[in-house]
TIPAMI-100389 format. One record per residue (C-alpha): residue in one letter; x, y, z. Coordinates in steps of 0.25 Angstrom, whole numbers, padded with zeros to 4 digits, always signed. Example, Ala and Ser with C-alpha at 12.3 -4.5 7.8 and 13.67 -1.06 7.14 Angstrom:
BEGIN
A+0049-0018+0031/S+0055-0004+0029/
% end
This chain:
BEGIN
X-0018-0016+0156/X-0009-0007+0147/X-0013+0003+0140/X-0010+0007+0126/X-0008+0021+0121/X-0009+0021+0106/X-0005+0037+0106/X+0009+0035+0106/X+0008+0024+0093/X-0001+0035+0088/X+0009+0045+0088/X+0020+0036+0084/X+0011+0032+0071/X+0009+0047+0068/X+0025+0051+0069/X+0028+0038+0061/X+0017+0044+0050/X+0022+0058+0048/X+0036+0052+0047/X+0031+0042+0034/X+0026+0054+0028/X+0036+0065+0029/X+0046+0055+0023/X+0036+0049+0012/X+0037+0058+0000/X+0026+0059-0013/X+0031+0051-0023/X+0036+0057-0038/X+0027+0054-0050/X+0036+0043-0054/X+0036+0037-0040/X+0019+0037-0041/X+0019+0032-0055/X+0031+0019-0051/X+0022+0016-0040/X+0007+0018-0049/X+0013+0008-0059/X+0018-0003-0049/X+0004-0001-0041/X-0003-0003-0056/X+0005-0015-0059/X+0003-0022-0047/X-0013-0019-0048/X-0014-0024-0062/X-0004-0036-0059/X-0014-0039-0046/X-0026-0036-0056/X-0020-0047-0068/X-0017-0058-0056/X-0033-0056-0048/X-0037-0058-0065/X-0030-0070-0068/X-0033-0075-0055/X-0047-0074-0056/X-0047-0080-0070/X-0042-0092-0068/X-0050-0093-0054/X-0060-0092-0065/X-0056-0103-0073/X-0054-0111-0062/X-0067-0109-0057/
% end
């Protein structure tokens, strides 16, 4: 039976981690604001849709 040796995968996940964060960057107040706005919309949309739903489940029922 083969054995497996998870170290080498270890090491790979670890170099393939600090390469994603040394080319990430922190984002500019605009960047945070576009991206807080589309994350709200989305939410409240989601939110609207479950309501609606559940209303006429309601009526249905």
């Amino acid at each position: 039976m083969m054995k497996l040796n998870p170290i080498p995968k270890l090491l790979q996940f670890f170099s393939d981690s600090k390469r994603m964060i040394n080319i990430s960057y922190k984002p500019t107040i605009t960047d945070f604001k576009r991206t807080l706005k589309i994350v709200l919309f989305g939410t409240i949309l989601l939110g609207i849709i479950g309501y609606i739903i559940s209303i006429l489940v309601g009526l249905i029922a």
